[in-house]
Structures are given as structure tokens and as C-alpha cells.
C-alpha positions as CSV (number, residue, x, y, z in Angstrom):
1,X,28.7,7.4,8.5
2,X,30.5,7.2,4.7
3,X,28.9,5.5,2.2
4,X,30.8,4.2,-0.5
5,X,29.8,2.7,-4.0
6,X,32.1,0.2,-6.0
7,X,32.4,-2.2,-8.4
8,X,32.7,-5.5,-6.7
9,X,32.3,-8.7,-7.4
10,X,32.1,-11.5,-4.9
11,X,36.2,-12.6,-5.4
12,X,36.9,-8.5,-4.6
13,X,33.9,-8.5,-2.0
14,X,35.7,-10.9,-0.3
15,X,39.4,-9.6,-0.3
16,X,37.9,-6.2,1.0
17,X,39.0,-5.4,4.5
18,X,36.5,-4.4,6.6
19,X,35.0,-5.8,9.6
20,X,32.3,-7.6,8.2
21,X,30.9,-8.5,4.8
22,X,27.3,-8.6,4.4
23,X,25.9,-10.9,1.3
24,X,22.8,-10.4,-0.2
25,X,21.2,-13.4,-1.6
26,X,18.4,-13.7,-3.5
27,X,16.6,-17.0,-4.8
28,X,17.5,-16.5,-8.2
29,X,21.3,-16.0,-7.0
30,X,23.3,-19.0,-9.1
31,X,26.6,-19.4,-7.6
32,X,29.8,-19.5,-9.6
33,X,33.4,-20.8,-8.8
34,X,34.5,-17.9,-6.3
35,X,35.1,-18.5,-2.4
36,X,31.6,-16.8,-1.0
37,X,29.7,-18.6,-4.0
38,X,30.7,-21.7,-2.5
39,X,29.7,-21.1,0.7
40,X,26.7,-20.3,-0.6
41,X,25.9,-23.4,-2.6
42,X,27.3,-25.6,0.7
43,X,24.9,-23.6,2.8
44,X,21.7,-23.9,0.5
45,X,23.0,-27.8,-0.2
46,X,22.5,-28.3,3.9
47,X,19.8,-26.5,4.5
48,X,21.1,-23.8,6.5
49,X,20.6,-20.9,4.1
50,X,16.8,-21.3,2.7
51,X,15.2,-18.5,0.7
52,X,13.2,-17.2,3.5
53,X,14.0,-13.2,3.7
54,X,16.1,-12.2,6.2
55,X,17.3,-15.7,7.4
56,X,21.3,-15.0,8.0
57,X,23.8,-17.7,8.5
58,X,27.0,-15.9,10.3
59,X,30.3,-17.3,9.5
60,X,33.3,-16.7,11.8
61,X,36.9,-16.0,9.8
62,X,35.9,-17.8,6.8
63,X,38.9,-19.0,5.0
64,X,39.6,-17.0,1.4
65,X,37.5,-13.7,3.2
66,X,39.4,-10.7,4.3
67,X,36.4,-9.6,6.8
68,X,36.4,-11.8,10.1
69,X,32.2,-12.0,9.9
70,X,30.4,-12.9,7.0
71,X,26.7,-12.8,7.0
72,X,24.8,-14.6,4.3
73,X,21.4,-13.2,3.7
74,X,18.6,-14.2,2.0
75,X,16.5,-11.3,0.1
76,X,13.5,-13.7,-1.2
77,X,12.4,-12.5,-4.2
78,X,14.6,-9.5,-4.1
79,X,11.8,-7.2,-3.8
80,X,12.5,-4.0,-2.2
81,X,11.1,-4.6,1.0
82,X,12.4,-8.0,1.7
83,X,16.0,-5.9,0.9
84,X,14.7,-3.9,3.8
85,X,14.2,-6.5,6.0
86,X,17.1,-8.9,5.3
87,X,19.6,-6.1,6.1
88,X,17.6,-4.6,9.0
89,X,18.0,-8.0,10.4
90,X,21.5,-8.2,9.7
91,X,22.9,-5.0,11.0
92,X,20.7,-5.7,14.1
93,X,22.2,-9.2,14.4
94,X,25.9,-7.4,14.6
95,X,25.2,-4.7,17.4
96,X,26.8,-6.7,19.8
97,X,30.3,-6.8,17.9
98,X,30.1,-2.9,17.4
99,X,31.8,-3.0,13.7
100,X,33.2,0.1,12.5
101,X,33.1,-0.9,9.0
102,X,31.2,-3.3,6.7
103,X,30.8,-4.2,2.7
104,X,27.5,-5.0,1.8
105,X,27.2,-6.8,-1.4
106,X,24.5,-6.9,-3.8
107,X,23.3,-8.6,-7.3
108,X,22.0,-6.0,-8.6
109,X,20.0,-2.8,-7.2
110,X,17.2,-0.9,-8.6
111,X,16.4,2.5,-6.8
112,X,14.6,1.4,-4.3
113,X,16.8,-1.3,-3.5
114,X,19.5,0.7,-3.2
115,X,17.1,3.3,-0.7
116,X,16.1,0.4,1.3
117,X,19.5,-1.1,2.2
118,X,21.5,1.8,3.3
119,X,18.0,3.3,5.1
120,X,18.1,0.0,6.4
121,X,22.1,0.1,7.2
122,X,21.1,3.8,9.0
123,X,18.1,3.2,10.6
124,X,19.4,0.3,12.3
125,X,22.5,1.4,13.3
126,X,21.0,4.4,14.8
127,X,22.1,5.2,18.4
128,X,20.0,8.7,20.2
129,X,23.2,10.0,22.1
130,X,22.4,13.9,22.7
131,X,20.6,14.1,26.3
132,X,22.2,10.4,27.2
133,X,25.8,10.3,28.1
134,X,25.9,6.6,29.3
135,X,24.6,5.4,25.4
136,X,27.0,4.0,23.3
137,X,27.7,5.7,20.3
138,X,27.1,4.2,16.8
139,X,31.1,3.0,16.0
140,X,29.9,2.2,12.2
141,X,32.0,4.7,9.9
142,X,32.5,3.1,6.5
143,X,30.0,1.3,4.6
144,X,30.6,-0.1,1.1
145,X,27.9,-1.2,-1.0
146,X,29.4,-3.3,-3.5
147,X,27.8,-4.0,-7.0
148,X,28.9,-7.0,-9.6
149,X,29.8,-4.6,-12.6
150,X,30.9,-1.6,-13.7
151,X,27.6,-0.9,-16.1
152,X,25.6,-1.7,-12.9
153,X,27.9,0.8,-10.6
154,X,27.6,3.7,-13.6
155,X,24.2,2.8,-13.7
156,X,23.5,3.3,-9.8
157,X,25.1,7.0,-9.5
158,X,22.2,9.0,-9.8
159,X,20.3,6.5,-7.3
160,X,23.2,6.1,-4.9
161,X,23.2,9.9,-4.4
162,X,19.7,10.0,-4.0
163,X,20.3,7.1,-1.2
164,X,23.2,8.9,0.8
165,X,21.0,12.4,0.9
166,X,17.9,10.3,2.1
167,X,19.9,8.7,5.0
168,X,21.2,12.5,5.9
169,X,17.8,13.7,6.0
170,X,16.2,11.0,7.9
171,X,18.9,11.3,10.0
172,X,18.2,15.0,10.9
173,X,14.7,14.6,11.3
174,X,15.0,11.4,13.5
175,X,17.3,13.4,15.8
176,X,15.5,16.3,16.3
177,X,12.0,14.2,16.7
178,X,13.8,12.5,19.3
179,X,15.6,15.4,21.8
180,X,13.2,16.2,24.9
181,X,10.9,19.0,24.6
182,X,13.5,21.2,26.8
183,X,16.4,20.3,24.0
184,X,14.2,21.2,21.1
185,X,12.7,24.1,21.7
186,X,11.4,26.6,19.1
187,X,14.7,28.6,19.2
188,X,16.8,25.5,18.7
189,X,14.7,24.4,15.8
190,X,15.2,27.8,14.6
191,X,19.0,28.2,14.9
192,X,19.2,24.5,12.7
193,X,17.3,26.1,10.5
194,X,19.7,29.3,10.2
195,X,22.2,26.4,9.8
196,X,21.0,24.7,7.4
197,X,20.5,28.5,5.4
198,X,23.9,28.5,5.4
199,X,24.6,26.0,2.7
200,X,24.2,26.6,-0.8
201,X,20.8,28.0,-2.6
202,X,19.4,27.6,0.7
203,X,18.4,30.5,2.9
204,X,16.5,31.1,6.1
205,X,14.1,34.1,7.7
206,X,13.2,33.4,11.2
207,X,10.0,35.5,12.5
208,X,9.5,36.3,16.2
209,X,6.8,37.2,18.3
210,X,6.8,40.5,17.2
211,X,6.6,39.9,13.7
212,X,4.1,37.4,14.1
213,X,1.6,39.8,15.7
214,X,2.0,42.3,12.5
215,X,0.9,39.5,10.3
216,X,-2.0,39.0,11.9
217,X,-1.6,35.3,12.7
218,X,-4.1,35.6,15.7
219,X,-4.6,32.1,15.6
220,X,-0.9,30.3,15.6
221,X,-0.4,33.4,18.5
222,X,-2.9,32.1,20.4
223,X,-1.7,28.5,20.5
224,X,1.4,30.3,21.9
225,X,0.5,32.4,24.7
226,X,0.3,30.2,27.4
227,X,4.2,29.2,27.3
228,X,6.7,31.4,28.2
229,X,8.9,29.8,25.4
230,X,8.6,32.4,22.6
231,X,7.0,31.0,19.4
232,X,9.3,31.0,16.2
233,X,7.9,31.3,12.3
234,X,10.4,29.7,10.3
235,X,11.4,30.5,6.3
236,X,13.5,28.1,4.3
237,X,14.1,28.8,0.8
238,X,15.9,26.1,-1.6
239,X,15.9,28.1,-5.0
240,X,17.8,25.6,-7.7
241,X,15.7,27.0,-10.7
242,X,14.8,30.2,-12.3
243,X,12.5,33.0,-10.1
244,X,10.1,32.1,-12.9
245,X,9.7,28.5,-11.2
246,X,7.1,28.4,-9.3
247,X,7.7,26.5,-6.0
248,X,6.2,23.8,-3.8
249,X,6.2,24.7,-0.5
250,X,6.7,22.7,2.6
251,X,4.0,23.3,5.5
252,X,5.3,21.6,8.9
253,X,3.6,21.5,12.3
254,X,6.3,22.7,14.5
255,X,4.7,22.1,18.4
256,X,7.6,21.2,20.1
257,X,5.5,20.0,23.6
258,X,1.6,19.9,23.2
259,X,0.4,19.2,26.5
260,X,-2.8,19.8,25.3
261,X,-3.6,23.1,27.0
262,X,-6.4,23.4,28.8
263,X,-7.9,20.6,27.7
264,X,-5.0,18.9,29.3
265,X,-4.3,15.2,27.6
266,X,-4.2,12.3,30.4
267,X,-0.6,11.9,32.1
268,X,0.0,8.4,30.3
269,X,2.1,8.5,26.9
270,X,1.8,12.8,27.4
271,X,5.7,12.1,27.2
272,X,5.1,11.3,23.4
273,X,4.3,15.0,22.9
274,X,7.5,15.6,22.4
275,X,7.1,13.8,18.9
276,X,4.4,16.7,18.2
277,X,7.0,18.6,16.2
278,X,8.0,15.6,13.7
279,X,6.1,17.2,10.8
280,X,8.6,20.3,11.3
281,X,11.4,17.5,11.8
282,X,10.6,16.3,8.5
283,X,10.5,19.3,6.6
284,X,14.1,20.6,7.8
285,X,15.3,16.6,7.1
286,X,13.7,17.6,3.6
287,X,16.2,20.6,3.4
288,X,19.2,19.2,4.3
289,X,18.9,16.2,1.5
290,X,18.0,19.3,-1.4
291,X,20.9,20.4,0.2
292,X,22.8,17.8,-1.0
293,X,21.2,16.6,-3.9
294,X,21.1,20.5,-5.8
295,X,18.1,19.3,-7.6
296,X,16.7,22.1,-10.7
297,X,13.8,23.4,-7.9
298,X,12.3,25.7,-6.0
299,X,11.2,25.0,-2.5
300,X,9.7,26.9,0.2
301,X,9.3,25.1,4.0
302,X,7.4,26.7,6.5
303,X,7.2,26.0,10.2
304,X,5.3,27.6,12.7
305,X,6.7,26.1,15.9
306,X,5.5,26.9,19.5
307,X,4.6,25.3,22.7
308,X,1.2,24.2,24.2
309,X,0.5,24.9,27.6
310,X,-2.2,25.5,30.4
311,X,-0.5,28.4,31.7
312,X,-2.0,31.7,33.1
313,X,-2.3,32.8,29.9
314,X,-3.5,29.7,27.8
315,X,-6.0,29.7,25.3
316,X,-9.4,28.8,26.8
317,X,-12.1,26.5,25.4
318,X,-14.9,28.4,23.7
319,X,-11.8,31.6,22.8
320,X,-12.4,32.8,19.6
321,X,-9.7,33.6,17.6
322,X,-8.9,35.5,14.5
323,X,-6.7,33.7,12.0
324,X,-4.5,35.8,9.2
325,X,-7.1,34.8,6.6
326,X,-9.7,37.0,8.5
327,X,-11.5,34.2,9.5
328,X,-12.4,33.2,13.0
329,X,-12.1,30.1,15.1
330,X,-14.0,28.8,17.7
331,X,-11.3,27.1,19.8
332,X,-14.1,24.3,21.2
333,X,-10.6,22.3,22.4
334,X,-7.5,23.6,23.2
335,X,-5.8,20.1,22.3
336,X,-6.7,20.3,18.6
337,X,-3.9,23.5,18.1
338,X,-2.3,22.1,15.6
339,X,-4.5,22.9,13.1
340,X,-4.4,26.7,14.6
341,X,-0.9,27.0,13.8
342,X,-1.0,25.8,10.6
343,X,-4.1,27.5,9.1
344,X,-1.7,31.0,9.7
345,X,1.0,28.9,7.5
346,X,-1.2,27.9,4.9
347,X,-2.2,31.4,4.6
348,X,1.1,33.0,4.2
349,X,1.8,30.4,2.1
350,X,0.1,32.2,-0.9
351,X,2.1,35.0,-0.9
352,X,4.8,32.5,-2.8
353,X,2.3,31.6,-5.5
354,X,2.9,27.9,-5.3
355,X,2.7,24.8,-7.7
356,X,1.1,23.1,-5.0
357,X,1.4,23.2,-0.8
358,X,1.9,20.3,1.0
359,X,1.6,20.4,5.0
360,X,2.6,18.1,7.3
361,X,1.4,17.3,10.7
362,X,1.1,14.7,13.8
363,X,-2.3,16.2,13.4
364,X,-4.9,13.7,14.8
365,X,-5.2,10.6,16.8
366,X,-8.7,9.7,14.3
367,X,-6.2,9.1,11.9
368,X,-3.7,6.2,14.1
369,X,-7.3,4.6,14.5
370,X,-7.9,5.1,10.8
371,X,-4.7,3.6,9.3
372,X,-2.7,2.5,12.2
373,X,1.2,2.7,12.0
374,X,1.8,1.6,8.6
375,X,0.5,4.4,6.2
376,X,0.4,8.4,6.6
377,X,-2.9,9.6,5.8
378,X,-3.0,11.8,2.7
379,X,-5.8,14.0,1.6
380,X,-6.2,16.3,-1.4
381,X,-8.7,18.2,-3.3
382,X,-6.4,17.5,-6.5
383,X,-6.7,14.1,-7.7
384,X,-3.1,15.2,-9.8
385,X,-1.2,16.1,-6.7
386,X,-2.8,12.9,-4.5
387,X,-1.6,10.5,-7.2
388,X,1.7,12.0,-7.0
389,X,2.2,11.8,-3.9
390,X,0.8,8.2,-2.9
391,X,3.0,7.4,-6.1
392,X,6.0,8.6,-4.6
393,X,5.1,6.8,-1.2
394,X,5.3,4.0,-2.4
395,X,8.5,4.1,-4.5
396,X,9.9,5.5,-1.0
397,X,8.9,2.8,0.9
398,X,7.3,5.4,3.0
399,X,3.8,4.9,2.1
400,X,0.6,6.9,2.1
401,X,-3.3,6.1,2.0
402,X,-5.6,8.7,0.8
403,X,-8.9,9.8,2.6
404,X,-12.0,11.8,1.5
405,X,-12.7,15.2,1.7
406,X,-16.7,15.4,0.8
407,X,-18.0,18.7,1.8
408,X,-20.8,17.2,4.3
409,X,-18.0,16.7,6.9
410,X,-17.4,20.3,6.9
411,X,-21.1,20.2,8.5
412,X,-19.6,19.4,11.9
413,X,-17.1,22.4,11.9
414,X,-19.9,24.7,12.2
415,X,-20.3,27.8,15.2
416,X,-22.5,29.6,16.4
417,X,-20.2,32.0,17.4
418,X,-17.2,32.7,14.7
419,X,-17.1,31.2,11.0
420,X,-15.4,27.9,12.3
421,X,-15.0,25.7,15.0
422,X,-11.5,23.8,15.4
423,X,-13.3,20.3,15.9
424,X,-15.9,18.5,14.8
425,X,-16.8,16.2,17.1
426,X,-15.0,12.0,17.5
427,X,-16.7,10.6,13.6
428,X,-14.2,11.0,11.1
429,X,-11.9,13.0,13.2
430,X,-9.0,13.0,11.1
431,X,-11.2,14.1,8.1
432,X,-12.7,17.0,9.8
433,X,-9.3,18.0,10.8
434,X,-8.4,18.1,7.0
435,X,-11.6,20.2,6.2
436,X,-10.4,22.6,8.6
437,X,-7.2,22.8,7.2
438,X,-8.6,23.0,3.5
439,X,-10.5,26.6,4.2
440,X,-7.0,28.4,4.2
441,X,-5.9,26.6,1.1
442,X,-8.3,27.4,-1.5
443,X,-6.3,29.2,-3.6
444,X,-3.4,26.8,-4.8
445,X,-3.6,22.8,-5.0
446,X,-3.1,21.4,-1.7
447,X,-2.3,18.5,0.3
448,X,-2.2,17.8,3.9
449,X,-0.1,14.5,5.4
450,X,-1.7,13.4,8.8
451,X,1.8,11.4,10.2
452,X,0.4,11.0,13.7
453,X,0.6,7.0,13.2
454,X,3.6,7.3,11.2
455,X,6.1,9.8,12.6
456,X,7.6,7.7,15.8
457,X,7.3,4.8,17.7
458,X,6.3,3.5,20.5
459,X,7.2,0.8,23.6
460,X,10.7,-0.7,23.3
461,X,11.4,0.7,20.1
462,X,10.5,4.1,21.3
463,X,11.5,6.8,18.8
464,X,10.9,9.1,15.7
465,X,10.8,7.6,12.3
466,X,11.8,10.2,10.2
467,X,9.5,9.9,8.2
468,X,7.8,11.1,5.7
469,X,11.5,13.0,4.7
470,X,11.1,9.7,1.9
471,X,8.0,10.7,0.4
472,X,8.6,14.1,0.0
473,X,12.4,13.4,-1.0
474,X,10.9,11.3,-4.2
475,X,7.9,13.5,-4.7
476,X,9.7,16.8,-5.3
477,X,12.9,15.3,-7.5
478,X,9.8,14.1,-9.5
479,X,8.5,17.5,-10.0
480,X,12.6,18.5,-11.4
481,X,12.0,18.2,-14.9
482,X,8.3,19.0,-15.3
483,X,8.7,22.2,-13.7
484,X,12.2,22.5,-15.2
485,X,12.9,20.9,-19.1
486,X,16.3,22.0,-19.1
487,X,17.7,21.3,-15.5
488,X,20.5,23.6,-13.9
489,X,21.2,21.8,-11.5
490,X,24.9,21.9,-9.7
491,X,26.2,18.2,-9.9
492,X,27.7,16.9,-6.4
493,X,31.1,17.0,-6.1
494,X,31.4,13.1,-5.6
495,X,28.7,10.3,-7.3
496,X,29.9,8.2,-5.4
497,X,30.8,9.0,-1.7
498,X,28.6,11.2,0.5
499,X,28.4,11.6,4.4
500,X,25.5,10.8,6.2
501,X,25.6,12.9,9.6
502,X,23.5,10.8,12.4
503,X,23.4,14.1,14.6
504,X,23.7,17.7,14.0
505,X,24.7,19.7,17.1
């Protein structure tokens, strides 16, 4: 799918040819003397066009329009949100007619307008194809996104860029969140890694079996050995600053099926486990928007990524582990692994000598109970790094909510039998997941993103989210000029046209 940005107003909006034309309109929106204003003014005037958001009225080969549909929709108060929602319903509202090219016309668009209407154009167009032959494939090629002025169209670049490499890497991580356990497993997530190394100031290490053993990650190994897929350590670099830069690294769960093990989840939504690999999902998605984007930066993703399975072989409860930290585990429940993998992550981690470490994770049901569907959870030792990233949920539109971390619900990790157990009983579940995770991170700041509410969906609407590619996008283009004052960024070859792959084979 091509985005485009140009300087229309409505008379040019409306001699555009393309299959439909999409108008935003706010309740501030005062009509002048063109074609579309009018039809605005006779809609308002009759009472078909109120300012509730999202109400559409669709008009069929209006005379003076080029496109044969025109949608007019209201925004509300123009808030971002209501954006989101006016042109989720309005894409949705065209599936039917299958267009293969639109213009969608705005007043004006702050950043997260701009974000929110052609996530919302992306999202909604979306169509899963890989493992289902008989789907119909998204026909939508060309979307403009017109703007009234030239100073609002110079002004909107930056943003628009921004936009298109969002809607890439949501795109990525959607896709691969989606594919069945058998179409995604950890080779596969390696090799589009190694392709995504490929592309400029990126590179990738991938670490097998063998190599994983000599590091002494006992405990992600052990998650492992009951699947006779091999496991897979994966090493992204972005470097778009000096060596001298420290980086942030990337931490994502990668358990491509989690069947829980031994302590076997019940056969009802187990299908879901699939999804159990969106935290690595979001972190490649991450990759391929710095791709883009060629922000001043260093980043570092990780991605331990393996199956779980009740095999010959499997991890047992009461197993205890070593992790590469030195530390052992207690493996009380096979199902909590995620956290085994991981704490092997966050240690190698250190070896990069970090600004700050953020994992990633589908980590804990606690937290779906905790927050529901709406809001990641977020937890932090570092107020600094917790504001920053609740800050930059919210400018995404892919919010967060943070939880404590007091050091009395470390009590319920305690063993008898090694220096940890892996859970600490159903209270504050999600919590004493964190704790767990916060051992192996003591010695950089650290946050961990529990996404199990927030990474897919489920019933009718059945699929991954790909999120939170959004809040991490925002957070680290945020950290570009206080890590770097004098950015060296390369600029993109176009400001104003980008692709936006849907799939990546």
C-alpha cells in the first residue's frame, strides 16, 4: 500500500481520481463556496451529517467529484482518537466495493492525527492471506492524504514519514503474530530477521543451540528442550549514531507455540498460543520502521525464541535450572517460561552497556485481569524511563498503565531449593512476574511491557494487534536528540511517499 501526501484542498480533493474520496469533518469545519463544502452544509442543514464521530453519509457519483464514492465523516472534536474512529469506520464501511485507491482529506493534522488515520486506513484494510488461499487480498494500493495548504503539507513531512514507517512496522508485526505456530517457527523468525539485517545500519547474529549452551543460558535452554524445533537467539543491531552512543536495547519474548509444558494449559483458546511470540513480533516490526526512518540511534533487539512443549524431554515442575546470571530457578510451573527465556536475555543484555532495556512480553494472564485489553502493563524501577514510556503511549495511541514493583512481592518468589522460584502464587501475578524479571536487570535502567491483554484479539476479530511497535516507535525517536545533539541521521529518499508492505514473505 503507497501512501501519498499533497496539498489539496477541497476543489482539488474533489477533481482527484481515485475510487473514493474520504472527508474528514470536524465540528468546527465552516464550509466555503467549493462543490464538497456544499454538500456539507446541505447535509448538516438536513440533519443527515451531525457531529457525532464516525457518522458517515455515502454519496454515490456526486456531481462536480471525480471519485464515484464520497464519504463524509464526522471527526467530533477532531481529537485524535475520534480521527481513529471516524476513518476505521469508513474504510470498514467500503470493504464491500474493494477500492483500489482513495484520497482522504483532512483540515488540518497534528502528529497524532496524522498516525491515527493511516494506522486507521492499514489496520482496517488489513487482510491475513499467508496460510489462506480462499481470502481475498487487500486491492487498496494508493492512498492520498490530502491537506488544505502548502505550510500545513511542509509542515507534516517529518510526521508523515513517521506515519508511513509505523504502518510498515505494524504491518510486519501483525503478520507474523498472525501465521500458525507451524509458519512461524523460530527459524522463520530468524531468517526475517537476517532479512531485515540486510537493509542499511541494520545487522543480524542468529545463535543456535550450540551457541546457546556455551553461554550458559540454562534457563531459556530448558524452556526448549522438550520441542524438537531448535531454539534461535536472535541479534539485531540498528547503529544510526556514533559507537560512543550508548544504546537501548529491545528485549522480546519470542515463544512461537507455548502449550504450556507440562503444566499443559486447558484445550480451549490453547490456539491463541500462537500469539505467544507477539512481543518478538513487535520488536522485529520495531526494526523495520528504524529501517525506514534512519533515525541518529543506536538500538539493540533481542529475541530468544523457542517452543514449549510436554515432550519426552520437557522441563518438569520442581526442575531447577541454572540461568546465565548464575542464578537458579525453581521451575514450580512449566507454563510460566516466558520469564525463563527472558531472564537469559536480560542478562546478555549487559554486555551492550545500555541507556536503558526495555523487554517485551505476552507475559501473564494476572495482567488481562489487571488492565484488560485496553492498556499494556508497564513496570519500572526508573521513574525517568516509566514516564517516558507511558508518555510515548499515549502520544501513540498505544497506551500503557504502570504497576508497582515494592520489594514485599518478591516474598512469594522464594525456594527452598534454588535462589528463585519462577511463580509466586495467583495475588498480583503479573507483578511477581516483573519481580522475577527485575533480578537479571539490576545493572542498567529497565522496563518490562506485559502485552498479554494488548498484543491480539480475540472472537470475530481474532488477530494480532501489532502493538506495542507504536510505543516503542515514539519512545526511541524521542531519545534521538538527547542521546544525539547533533543528529546524523540519513534523510529518506522521499518526504513524502513511502510503501507500507502488509506481508513480508
Amino acid at each position: 500500500m503507497n501512501f501519498e501526501l499533497k496539498t489539496l484542498d477541497l476543489t482539488a480533493a474533489a477533481s482527484l481520481k481515485n475510487d473514493v474520496l474520504i472527508v474528514l469533518v470536524s465540528a468546527a469545519f465552516k464550509p466555503a463556496r467549493d462543490t464538497v463544502s456544499g454538500l456539507i452544509a446541505q447535509a448538516r442543514k438536513s440533519g443527515d451529517l451531525d457531529a457525532t464521530p464516525a457518522k458517515i453519509l455515502s454519496l454515490w457519483r456526486a456531481d462536480g467529484v471525480a471519485a464515484g464514492r464520497v464519504l463524509l465523516v464526522s471527526t467530533g472534536e477532531g481529537h485524535a482518537r475520534q480521527v481513529r474512529q471516524a476513518v476505521t469506520a469508513a474504510v470498514a464501511s467500503l470493504k464491500s466495493a474493494a477500492p483500489k485507491s482513495l484520497t482522504l482529506w483532512m483540515e488540518e493534522a497534528s502528529e497524532q492525527r496524522l498516525h491515527a488515520a493511516t494506522q486507521a486506513v492499514a489496520d482496517t484494510s488489513y487482510v491475513y492471506t499467508a496460510t489462506k488461499p480462499t481470502a481475498k487480498a487487500n486491492l487498496l494500493k494508493r492512498v492520498v492524504l490530502g491537506l488544505p495548504t502548502v505550510s500545513q503539507t511542509k509542515a507534516a513531512k517529518s510526521d508523515f514519514d513517521h506515519a508511513c514507517a509505523l504502518v510498515a512496522g505494524v504491518a510486519l508485526a501483525k503478520e507474523w503474530g498472525n501465521r500458525p505456530a507451524n509458519h512461524a517457527t523460530p527459524s522463520m523468525l530468524a531468517k526475517v530477521a537476517q532479512t531485515l539485517g540486510k537493509k542499511p545500519r541494520l545487522r543480524c547474529e542468529v545463535l543456535g543451540p550450540d551457541q546457546i549452551h556455551k553461554l550458559g543460558m540454562g534457563s531459556f535452554a530448558a524452556v526448549a528442550q522438550g520441542s524438537r524445533e531448535p531454539m534461535r537467539f536472535i541479534v539485531l543491531h540498528y547503529n544510526g549514531a556514533a559507537k560512543s552512543v550508548a544504546p537501548t536495547v529491545l528485549v522480546g519474548k519470542g515463544i512461537t507455540f507455548d502449550t504450556g509444558g507440562i503444566s499443559i494449559k486447558p484445550a480451549a483458546g490453547m490456539d491463541e498460543m500462537k500469539f505467544d511470540m507477539c512481543g518478538a513480533a513487535s520488536v522485529l516490526g520495531t526494526f523495520e520502521a528504524l529501517a525506514q526512518l534512519q533515525p541518529a540511534i543506536n538500538v539493540v533487539g533481542l529475541i530468544p525464541t523457542c517452543e514449549n512443549m510436554p515432550g519426552g524431554q520437557a522441563l518438569k515442575p520442581g526442575d531447577v535450572v541454572t540461568s546465565m546470571s548464575g542464578q537458579t530457578i525453581e521451575v514450580l510451573n512449566t507454563d510460566a517460561e516466558g520469564r525463563l527465556i527472558l531472564c537469559d536475555a536480560l542478562t546478555y543484555a549487559k554486555r551492550f552497556k545500555p541507556c536503558a532495556v526495555i523487554d517485551i512480553a505476552t507475559l501473564t494472564g494476572a495482567c488481562v485481569v489487571s488492565l484488560g485489553h485496553v492498556r499494556s502493563g508497564l513496570f519500572s524501577a526508573s521513574d525517568e524511563l516509566a514516564h517516558a514510556l507511558q508518555a510515548a503511549g499515549e502520544a501513540a495511541l498505544d497506551p500503557c498503565w504502570r504497576l508497582p514493583l515494592d520489594d514485599e512481592y518478591a516474598e512469594a518468589l522464594k525456594s527452598n531449593f534454588a535462589d528463585v522460584a519462577n511463580v509466586g502464587g495467583r495475588d498480583g501475578g503479573a507483578i511477581t512476574a516483573a519481580k522475577f524479571l527485575q533480578r537479571f536487570a539490576k545493572d542498567y535502567p529497565w522496563a518490562h511491557l506485559d502485552i498479554a491483554g494488548s498484543a491480539w484479539k480475540s472472537g470475530a476479530a481474532k488477530g494480532a494487534t501489532g502493538r506495542p511497535v507504536g510505543l516503542l516507535l515514539h519512545y526511541l525517536l524521542g531519545t534521538e536528540h538527547k542521546r544525539q545533539p547533533k543528529p546524523t541521521a540519513v534523510e529518506p529518499k522521499s518526504a513524502t511517499r513511502r510503501r507500507a508492505p502488509t506481508r513480508l514473505a
